[in-house]
VODREN-822197 format. One record per residue (C-alpha): x, y, z; residue in one letter. Coordinates in pm, whole numbers. Layout:
<marza u="X" v="Y" w="Z" code="a"/>
...
! end
This chain:
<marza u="12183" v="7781" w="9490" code="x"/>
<marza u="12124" v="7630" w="9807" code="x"/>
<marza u="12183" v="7925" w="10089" code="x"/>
<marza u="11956" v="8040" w="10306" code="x"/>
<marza u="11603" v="8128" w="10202" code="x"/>
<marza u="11562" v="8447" w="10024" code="x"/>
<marza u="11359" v="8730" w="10092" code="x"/>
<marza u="11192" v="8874" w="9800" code="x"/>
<marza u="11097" v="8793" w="9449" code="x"/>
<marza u="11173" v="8970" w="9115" code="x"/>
<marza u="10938" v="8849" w="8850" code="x"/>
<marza u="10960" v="8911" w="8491" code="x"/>
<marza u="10766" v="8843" w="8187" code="x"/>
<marza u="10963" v="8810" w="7857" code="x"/>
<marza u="10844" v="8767" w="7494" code="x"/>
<marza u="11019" v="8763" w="7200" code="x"/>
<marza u="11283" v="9021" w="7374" code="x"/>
<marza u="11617" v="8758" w="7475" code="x"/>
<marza u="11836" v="9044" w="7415" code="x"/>
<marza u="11639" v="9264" w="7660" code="x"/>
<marza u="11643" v="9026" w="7886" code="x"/>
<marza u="12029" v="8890" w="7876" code="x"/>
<marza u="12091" v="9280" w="8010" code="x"/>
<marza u="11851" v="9278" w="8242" code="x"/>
<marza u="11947" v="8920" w="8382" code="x"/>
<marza u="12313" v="9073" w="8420" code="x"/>
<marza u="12188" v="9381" w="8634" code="x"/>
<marza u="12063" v="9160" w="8844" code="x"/>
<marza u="12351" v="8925" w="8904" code="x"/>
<marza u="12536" v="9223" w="9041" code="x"/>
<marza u="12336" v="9380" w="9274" code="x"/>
<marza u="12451" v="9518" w="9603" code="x"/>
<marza u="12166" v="9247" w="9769" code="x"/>
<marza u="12359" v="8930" w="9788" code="x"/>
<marza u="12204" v="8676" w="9552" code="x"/>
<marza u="12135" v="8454" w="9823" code="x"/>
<marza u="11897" v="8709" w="9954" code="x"/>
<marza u="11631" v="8707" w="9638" code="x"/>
<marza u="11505" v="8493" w="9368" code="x"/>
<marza u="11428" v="8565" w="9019" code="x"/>
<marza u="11167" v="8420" w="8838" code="x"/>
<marza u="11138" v="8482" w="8490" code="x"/>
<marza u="10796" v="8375" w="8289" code="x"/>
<marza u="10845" v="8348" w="7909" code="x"/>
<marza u="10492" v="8382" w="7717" code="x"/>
<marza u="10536" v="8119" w="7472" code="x"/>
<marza u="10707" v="8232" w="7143" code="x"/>
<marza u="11035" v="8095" w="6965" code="x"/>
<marza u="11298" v="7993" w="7190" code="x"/>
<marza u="11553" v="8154" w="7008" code="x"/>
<marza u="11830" v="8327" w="7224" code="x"/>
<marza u="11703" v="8271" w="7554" code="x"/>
<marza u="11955" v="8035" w="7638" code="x"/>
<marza u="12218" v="8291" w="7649" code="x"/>
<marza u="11999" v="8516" w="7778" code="x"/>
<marza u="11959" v="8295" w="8098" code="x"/>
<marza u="12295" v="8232" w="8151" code="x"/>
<marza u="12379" v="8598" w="8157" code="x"/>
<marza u="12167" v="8538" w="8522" code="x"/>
<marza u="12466" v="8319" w="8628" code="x"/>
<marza u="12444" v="8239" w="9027" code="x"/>
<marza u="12104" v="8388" w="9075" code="x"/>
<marza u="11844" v="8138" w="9221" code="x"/>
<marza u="11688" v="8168" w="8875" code="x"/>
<marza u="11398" v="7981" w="8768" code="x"/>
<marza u="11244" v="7999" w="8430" code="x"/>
<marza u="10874" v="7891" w="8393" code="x"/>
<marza u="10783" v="7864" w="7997" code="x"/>
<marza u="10406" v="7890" w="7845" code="x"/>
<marza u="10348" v="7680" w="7596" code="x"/>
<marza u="10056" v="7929" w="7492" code="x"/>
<marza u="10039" v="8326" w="7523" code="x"/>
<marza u="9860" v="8452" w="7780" code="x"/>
<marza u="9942" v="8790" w="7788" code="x"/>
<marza u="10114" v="9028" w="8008" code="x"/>
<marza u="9819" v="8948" w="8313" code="x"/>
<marza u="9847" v="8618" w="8305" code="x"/>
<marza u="10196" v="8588" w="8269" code="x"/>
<marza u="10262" v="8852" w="8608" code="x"/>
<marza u="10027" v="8593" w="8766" code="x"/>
<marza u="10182" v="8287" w="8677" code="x"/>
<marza u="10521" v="8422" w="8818" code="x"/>
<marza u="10389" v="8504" w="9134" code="x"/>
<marza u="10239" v="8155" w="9195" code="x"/>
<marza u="10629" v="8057" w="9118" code="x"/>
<marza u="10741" v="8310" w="9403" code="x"/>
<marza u="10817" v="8151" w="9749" code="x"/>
<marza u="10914" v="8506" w="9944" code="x"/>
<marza u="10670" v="8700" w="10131" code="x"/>
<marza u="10804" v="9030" w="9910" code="x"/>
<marza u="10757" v="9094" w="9524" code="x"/>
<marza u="10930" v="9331" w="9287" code="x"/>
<marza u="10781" v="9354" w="8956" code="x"/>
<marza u="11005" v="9441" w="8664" code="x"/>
<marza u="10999" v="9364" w="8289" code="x"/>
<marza u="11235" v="9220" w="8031" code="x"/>
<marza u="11378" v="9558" w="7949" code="x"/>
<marza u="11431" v="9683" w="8300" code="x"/>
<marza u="11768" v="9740" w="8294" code="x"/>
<marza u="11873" v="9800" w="8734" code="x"/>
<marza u="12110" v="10013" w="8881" code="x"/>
<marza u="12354" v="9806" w="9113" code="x"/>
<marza u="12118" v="9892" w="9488" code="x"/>
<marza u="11782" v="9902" w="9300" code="x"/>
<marza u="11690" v="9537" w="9487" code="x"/>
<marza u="11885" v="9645" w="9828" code="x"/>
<marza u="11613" v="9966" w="9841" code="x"/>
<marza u="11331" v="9800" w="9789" code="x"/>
<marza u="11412" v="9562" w="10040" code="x"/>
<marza u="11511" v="9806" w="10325" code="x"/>
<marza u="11221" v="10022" w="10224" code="x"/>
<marza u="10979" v="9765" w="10345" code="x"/>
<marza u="11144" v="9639" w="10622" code="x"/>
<marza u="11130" v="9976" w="10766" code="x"/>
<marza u="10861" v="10071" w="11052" code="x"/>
<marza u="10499" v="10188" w="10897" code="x"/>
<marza u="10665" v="10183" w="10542" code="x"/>
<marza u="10364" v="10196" w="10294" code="x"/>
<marza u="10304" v="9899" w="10156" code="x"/>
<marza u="10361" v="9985" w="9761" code="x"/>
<marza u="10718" v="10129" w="9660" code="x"/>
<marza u="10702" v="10244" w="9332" code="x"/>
<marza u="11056" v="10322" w="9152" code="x"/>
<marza u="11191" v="10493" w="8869" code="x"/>
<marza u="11248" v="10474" w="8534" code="x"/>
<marza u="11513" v="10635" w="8283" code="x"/>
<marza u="11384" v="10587" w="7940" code="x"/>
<marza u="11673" v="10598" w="7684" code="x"/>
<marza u="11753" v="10648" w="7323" code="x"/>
<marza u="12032" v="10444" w="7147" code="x"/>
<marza u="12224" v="10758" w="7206" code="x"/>
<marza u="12288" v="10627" w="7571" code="x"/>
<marza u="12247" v="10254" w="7511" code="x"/>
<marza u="12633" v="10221" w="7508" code="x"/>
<marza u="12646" v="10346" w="7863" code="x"/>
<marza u="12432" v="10047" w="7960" code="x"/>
<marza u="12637" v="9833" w="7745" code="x"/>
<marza u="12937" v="9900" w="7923" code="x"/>
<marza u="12777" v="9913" w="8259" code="x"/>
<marza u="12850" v="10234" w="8313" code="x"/>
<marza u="12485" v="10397" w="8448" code="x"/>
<marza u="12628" v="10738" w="8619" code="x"/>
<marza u="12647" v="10799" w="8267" code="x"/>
<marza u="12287" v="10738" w="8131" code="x"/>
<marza u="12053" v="11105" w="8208" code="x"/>
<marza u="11767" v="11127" w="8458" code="x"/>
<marza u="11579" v="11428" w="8205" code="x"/>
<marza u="11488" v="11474" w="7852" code="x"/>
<marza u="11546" v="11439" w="7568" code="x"/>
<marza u="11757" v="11135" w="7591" code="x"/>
<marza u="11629" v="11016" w="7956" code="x"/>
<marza u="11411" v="11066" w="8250" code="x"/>
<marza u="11119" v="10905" w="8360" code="x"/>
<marza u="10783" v="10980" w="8153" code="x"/>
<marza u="10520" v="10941" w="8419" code="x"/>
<marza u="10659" v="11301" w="8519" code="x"/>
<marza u="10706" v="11649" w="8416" code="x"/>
<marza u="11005" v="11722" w="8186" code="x"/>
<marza u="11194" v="11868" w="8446" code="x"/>
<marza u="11167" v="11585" w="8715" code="x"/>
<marza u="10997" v="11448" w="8982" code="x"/>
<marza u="10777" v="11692" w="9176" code="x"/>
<marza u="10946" v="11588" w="9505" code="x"/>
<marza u="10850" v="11887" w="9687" code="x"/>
<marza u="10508" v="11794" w="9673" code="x"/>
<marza u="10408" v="11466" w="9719" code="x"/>
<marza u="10027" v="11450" w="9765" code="x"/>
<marza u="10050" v="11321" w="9383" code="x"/>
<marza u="10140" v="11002" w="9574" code="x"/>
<marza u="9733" v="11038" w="9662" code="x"/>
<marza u="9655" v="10885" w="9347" code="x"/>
<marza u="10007" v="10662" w="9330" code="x"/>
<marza u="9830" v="10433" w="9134" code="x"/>
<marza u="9781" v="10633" w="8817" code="x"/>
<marza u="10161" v="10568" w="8780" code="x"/>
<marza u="10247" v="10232" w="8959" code="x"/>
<marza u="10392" v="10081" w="8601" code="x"/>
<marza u="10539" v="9695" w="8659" code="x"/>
<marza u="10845" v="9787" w="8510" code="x"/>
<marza u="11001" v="9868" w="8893" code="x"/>
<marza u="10740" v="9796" w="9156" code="x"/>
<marza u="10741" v="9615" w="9502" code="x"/>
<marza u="10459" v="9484" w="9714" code="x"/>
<marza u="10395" v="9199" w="9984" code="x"/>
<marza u="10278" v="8869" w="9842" code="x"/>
<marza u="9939" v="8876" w="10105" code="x"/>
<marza u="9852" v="9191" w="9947" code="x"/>
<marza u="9925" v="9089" w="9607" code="x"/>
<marza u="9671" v="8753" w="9665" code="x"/>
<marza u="9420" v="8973" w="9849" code="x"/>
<marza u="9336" v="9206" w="9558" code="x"/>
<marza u="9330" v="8847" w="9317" code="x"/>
<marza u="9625" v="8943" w="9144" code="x"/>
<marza u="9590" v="9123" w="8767" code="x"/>
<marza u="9309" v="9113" w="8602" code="x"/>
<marza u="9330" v="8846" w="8326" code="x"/>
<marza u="9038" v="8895" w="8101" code="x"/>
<marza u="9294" v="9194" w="7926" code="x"/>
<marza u="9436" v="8872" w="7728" code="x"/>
<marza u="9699" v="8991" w="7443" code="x"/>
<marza u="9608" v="9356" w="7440" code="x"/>
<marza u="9855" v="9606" w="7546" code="x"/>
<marza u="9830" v="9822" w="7808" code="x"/>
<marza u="9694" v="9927" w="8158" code="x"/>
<marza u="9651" v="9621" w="8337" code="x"/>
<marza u="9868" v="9723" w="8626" code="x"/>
<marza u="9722" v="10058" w="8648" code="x"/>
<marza u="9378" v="9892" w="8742" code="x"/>
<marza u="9571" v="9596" w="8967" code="x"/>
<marza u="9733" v="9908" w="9148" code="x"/>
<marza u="9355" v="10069" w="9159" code="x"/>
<marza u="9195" v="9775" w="9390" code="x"/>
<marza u="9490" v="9754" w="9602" code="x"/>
<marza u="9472" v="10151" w="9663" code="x"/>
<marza u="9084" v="10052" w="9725" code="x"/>
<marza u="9204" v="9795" w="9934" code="x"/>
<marza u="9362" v="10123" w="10196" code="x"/>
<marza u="9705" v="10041" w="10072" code="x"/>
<marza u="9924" v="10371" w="10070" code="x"/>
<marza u="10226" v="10420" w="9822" code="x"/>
<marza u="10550" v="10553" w="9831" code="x"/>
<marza u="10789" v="10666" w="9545" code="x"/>
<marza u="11179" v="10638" w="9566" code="x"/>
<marza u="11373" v="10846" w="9292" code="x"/>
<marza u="11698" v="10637" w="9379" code="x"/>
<marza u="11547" v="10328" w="9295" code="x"/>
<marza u="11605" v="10287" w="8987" code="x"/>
<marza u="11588" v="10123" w="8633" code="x"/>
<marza u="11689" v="10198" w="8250" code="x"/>
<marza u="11445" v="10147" w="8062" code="x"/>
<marza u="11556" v="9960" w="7710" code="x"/>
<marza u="11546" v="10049" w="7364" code="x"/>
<marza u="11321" v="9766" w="7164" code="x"/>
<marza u="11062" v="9800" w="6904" code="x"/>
<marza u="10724" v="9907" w="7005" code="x"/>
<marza u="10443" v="9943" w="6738" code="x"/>
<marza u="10346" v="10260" w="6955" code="x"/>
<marza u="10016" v="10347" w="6758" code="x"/>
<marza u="9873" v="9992" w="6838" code="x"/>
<marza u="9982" v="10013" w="7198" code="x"/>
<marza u="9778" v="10352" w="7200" code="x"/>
<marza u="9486" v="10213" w="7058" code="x"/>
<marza u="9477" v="9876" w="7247" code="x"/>
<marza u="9561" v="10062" w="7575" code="x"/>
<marza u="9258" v="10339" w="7486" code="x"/>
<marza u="9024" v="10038" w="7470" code="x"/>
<marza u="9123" v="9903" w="7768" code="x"/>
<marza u="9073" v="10233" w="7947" code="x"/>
<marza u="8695" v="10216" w="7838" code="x"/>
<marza u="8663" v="9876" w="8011" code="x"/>
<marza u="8799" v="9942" w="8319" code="x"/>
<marza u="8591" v="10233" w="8308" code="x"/>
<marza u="8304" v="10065" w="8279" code="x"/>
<marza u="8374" v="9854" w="8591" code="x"/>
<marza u="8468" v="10194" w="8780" code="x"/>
<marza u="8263" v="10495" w="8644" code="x"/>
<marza u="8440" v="10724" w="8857" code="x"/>
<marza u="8611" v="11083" w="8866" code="x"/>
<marza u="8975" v="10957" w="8842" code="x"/>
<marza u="8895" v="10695" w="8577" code="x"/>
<marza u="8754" v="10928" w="8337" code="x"/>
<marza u="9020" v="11194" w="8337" code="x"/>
<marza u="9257" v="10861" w="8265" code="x"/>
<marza u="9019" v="10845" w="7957" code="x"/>
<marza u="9082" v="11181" w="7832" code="x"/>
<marza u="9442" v="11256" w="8000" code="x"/>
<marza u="9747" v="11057" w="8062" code="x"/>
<marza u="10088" v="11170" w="8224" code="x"/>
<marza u="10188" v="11414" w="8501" code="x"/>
<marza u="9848" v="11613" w="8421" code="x"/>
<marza u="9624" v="11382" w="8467" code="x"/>
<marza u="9779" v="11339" w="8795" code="x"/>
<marza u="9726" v="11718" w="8804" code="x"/>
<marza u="9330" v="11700" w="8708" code="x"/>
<marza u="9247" v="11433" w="8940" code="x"/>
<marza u="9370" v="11571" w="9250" code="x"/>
<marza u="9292" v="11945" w="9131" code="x"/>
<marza u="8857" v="11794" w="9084" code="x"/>
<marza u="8884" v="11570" w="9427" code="x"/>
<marza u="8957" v="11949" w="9570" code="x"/>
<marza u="8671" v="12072" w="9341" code="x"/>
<marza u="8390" v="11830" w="9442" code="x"/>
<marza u="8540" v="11823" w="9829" code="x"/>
<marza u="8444" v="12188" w="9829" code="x"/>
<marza u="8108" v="12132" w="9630" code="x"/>
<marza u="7995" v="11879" w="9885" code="x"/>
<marza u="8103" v="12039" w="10210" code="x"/>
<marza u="7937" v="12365" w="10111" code="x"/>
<marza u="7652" v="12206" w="9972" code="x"/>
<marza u="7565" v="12356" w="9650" code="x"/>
<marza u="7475" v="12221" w="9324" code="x"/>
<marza u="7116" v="12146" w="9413" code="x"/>
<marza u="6984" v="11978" w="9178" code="x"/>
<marza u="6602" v="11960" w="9315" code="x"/>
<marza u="6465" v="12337" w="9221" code="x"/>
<marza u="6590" v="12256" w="8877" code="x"/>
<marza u="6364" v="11946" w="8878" code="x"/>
<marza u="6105" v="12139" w="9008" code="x"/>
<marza u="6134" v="12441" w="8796" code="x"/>
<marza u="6281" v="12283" w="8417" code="x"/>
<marza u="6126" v="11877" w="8415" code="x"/>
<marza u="5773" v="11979" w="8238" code="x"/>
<marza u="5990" v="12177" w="7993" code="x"/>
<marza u="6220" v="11865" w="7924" code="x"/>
<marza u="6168" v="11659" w="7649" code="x"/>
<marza u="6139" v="11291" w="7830" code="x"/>
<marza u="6208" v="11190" w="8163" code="x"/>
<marza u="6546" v="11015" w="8031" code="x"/>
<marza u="6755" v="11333" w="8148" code="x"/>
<marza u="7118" v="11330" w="8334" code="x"/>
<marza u="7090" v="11547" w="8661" code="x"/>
<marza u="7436" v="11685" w="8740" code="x"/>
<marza u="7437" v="11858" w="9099" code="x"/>
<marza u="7387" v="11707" w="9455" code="x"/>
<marza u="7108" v="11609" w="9683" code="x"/>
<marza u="6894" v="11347" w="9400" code="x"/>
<marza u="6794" v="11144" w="9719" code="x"/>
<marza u="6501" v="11421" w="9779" code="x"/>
<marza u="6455" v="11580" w="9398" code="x"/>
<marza u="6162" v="11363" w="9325" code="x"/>
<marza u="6343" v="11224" w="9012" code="x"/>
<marza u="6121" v="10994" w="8831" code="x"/>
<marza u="6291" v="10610" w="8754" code="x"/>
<marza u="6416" v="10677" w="8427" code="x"/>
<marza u="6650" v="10966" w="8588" code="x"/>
<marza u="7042" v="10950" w="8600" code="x"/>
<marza u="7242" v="11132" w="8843" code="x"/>
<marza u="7605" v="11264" w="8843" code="x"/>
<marza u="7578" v="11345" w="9277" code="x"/>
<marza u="7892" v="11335" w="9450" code="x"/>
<marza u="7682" v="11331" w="9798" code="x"/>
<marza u="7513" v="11019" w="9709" code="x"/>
<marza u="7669" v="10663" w="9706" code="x"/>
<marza u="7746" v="10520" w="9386" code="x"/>
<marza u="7526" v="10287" w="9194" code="x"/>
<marza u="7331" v="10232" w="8888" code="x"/>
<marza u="7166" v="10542" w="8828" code="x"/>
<marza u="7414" v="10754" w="8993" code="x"/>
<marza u="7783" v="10773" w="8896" code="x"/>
<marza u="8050" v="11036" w="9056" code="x"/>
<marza u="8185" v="11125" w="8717" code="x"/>
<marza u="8268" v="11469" w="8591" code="x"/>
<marza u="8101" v="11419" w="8254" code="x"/>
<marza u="8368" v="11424" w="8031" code="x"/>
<marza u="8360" v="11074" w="7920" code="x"/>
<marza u="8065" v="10881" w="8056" code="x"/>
<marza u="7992" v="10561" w="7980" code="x"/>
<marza u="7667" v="10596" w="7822" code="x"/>
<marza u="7557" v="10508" w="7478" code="x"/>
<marza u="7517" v="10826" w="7205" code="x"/>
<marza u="7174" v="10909" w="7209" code="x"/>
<marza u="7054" v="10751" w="7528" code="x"/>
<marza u="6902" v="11057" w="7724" code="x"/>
<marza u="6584" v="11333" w="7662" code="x"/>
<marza u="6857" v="11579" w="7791" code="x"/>
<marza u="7169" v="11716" w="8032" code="x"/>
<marza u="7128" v="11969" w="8299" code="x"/>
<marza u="7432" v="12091" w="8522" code="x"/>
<marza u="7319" v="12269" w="8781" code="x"/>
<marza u="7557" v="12507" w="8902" code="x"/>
<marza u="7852" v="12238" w="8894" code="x"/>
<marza u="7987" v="12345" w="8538" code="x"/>
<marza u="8071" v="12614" w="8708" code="x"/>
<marza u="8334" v="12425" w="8911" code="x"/>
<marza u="8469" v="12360" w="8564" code="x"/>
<marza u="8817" v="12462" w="8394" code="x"/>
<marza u="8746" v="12589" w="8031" code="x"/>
<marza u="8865" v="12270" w="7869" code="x"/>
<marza u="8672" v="12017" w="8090" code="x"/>
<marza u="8358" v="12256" w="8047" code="x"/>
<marza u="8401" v="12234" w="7687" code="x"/>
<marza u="8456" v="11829" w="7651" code="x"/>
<marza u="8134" v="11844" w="7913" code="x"/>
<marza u="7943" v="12022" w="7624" code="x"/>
<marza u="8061" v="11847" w="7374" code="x"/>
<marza u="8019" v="11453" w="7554" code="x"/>
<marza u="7679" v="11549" w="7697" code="x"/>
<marza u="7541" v="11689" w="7288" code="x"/>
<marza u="7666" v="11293" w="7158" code="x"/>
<marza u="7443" v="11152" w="7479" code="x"/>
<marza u="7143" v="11388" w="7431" code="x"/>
<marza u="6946" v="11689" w="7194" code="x"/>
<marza u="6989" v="11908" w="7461" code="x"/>
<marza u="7215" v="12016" w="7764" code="x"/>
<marza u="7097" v="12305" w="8021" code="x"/>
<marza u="7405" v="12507" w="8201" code="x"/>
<marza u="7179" v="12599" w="8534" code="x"/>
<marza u="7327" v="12908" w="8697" code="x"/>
<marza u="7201" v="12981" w="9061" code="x"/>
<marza u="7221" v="13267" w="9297" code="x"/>
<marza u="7470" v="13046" w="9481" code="x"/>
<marza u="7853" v="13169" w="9493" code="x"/>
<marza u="8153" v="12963" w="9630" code="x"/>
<marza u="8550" v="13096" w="9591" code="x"/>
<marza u="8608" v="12780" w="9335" code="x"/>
<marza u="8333" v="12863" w="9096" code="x"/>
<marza u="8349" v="13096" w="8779" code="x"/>
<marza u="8119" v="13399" w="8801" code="x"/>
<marza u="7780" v="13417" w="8651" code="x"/>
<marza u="7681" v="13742" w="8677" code="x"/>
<marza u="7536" v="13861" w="8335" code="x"/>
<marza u="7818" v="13992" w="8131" code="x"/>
<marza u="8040" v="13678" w="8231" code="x"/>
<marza u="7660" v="13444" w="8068" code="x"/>
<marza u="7679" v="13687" w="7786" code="x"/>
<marza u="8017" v="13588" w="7687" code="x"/>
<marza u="7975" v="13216" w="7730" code="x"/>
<marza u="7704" v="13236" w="7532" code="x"/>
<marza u="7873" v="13384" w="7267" code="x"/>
<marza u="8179" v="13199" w="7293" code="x"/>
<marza u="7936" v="12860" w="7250" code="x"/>
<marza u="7732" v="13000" w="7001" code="x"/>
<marza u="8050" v="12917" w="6754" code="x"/>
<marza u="7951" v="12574" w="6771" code="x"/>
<marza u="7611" v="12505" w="6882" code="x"/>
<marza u="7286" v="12701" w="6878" code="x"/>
<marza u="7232" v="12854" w="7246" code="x"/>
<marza u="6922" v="13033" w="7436" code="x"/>
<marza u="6935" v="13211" w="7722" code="x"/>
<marza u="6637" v="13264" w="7983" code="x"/>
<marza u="6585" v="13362" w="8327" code="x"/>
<marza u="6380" v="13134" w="8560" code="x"/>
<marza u="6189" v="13255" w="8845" code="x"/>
<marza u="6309" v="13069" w="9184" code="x"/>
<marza u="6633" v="12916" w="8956" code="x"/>
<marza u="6837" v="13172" w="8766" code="x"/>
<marza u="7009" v="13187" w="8472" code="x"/>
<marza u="6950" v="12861" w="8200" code="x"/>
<marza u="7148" v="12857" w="7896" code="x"/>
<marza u="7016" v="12554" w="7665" code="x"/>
<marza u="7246" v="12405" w="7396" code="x"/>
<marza u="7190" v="12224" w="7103" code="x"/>
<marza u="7345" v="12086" w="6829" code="x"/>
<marza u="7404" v="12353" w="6502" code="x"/>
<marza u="7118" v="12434" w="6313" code="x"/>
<marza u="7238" v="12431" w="5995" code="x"/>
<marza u="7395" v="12110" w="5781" code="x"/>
<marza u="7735" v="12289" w="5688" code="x"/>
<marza u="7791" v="12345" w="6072" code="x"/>
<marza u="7706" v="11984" w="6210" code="x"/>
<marza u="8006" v="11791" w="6048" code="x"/>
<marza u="8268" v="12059" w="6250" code="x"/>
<marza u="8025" v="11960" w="6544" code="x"/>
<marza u="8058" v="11600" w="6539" code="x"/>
<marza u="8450" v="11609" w="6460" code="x"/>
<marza u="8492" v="11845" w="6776" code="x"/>
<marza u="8245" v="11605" w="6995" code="x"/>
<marza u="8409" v="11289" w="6883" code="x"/>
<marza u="8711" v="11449" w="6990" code="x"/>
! end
């Protein structure tokens, strides 16, 4: 086509999925957006071929351009590729298999050619069964569900979108999939695009783009109307689990942080949950300024058995912590000895430390995340110390002595715990792995876990 130039760009990987595609290609060609306003560019990732021909034409009188790899690259590189392709200052992200209503293209366009829009609209998307594949078939998609079991979108709660509370939008990120997502070309370049080092392997490359431009001070918005069908295909779904897992771990590596690590242990509408739920947590931590970590140095290093030991708490800078110290303070910046992590899945090799100690900030702890503490911090190190102070805030559990009592009998199921009172500290429970054989292989199992 030959009309005037367009304004944004919908780019689309493909592999081995022509029949995804061929439906996808025909959303597009009737859209409510004239096609003289957008241009499609769709990347194919080397692979056979084989019915992509009639795939393409089903994109009949789009300004269509098809850029083919003779070699995979993977989903990164591909998403890359097509964006060098793009010539509009505006680009919408979907995949092969997302299937778009008839305005999907016409909101994304008016959404950020609105005043102070934010600069990342992320859209939805109806996963369906083949019980409502006919209904895209026949183009009919007031017919395909927006809930389970047969539809709705799976970033969210069964029952919908939690509209009537958007500060989940804080961490927009955590759900900003590719398969409907629009953002300007400058910002696109200015975070260097996706990562490409995740080659082949499935899974969570646009969760960390989305990361560094949220790093970047870009702000998100979410539009329930805007949206796509997600296709039936084939998905080898414990591979993608694994491969996206092990991806997890390497991003987490480059960004040992809070939100990270509960996208280690948690995916879905509660880790959304958890992450802003602990930001509140350590907020209130830092501002009343508890946790403090240096009386426990003072009080519990000569009892330690090395100087290797993880300090959980706040105020390191002035604990006297000797070099071979780590740190988990939230009021200190981040760097190589001191990581704002929770402790449920550091990145820190089995074995590595002389010992834990939490002081006070297990307490800021929900039951599961204090037990995954326990249980990551015994794979690290021999020991871990649960500090409990004379300090109180409204978000911590209670430590008064029949609340310890319990804990300690709740953990003595697994591990073998001592209690003792220190003068100038408090309370001190010490853990350590199970003293008897029988009892360590039901440790490891619930550790590794």
């Amino acid at each position: 086509m030959t009309s005037p130039t367009p304004e944004l760009t919908v780019v689309i990987p493909t592999y081995q999925d022509p029949h995804c595609l061929e439906l996808t290609l025909r959303a597009l060609a009737r859209q409510t957006l004239p096609p003289d306003r957008f241009e499609v560019v769709v990347v194919r990732d080397g692979g056979s071929p084989d019915g992509y021909p009639a795939a393409l034409a089903a994109g009949a009188g789009l300004r269509l351009r098809l850029i083919e790899l003779p070699e995979r690259r993977g989903r990164s590189g591909v998403r890359n590729e097509g964006v060098r392709h793009a010539t509009t200052p505006l680009i919408v992200f979907l995949d092969a298999d997302s299937w778009a209503l008839p305005d999907l293209l016409e909101r994304h366009l008016a959404h950020h050619r609105a005043p102070d829009a934010a600069p990342v609209l992320i859209g939805r998307r109806d996963d369906i069964g083949l019980a409502h594949l006919p209904a895209v078939l026949r183009d009919e998609p007031a017919a395909i569900p927006r809930l389970s079991p047969h539809g709705g979108d799976m970033r969210f709660p069964p029952d919908g979108v939690p509209d009537e509370r958007r500060d989940w939008l804080e961490v927009g990120w955590t759900v900003a999939y590719t398969h409907n997502i629009s953002l300007p070309r400058e910002l696109f370049d200015r975070v260097d695009g996706f990562r490409e080092e995740f080659a082949l392997s499935y899974g969570m490359e646009d969760i960390e783009l989305f990361y560094r431009v949220d790093r970047a001070g870009a702000t998100f918005s979410y539009d329930d109307d805007a949206r796509v069908v997600h296709l039936p295909h084939h998905r080898d779904m414990g591979r993608n689990w694994a491969e996206m897992m092990a991806n997890t771990r390497s991003i987490m590596a480059l960004y040992p942080c809070l939100e990270w690590e509960f996208l280690s242990v948690i995916v879905g509408p509660e880790a959304v949950k958890r992450i802003l739920f602990f930001r509140s947590l350590v907020r209130a931590s830092v501002a009343r300024s508890t946790c403090a970590i240096g009386p426990a140095v003072a009080r519990l290093a000569d009892r330690l058995p090395g100087p290797r030991v993880l300090w959980v708490g706040s105020g390191s800078a002035d604990a006297g912590l000797p070099a071979e110290a780590l740190t988990f303070d939230h009021t200190a910046p981040v760097g190589p000895t001191n990581l704002h992590l929770i402790g449920l899945a550091p990145p820190l090799a089995p074995g590595s430390l002389d010992a834990v100690v939490s002081v006070d900030f297990w307490r800021y702890l929900l039951w599961p995340e204090l037990c995954q503490f326990v249980n990551s911090s015994l794979l690290l190190a021999g020991e871990v110390h649960l500090v409990a102070t004379g300090d109180s805030a409204p978000e911590m559990s209670a430590a008064d002595p029949e609340s310890l009592a319990y804990l300690r009998r709740s953990l003595a199921a697994q591990f073998t715990v001592d209690r003792q009172e220190v003068p100038g500290l408090g309370a001190v429970l010490s853990l350590r792995p199970p003293r008897t054989a029988d009892a360590a292989p039901a440790y490891a199992q619930a550790a590794a876990g």
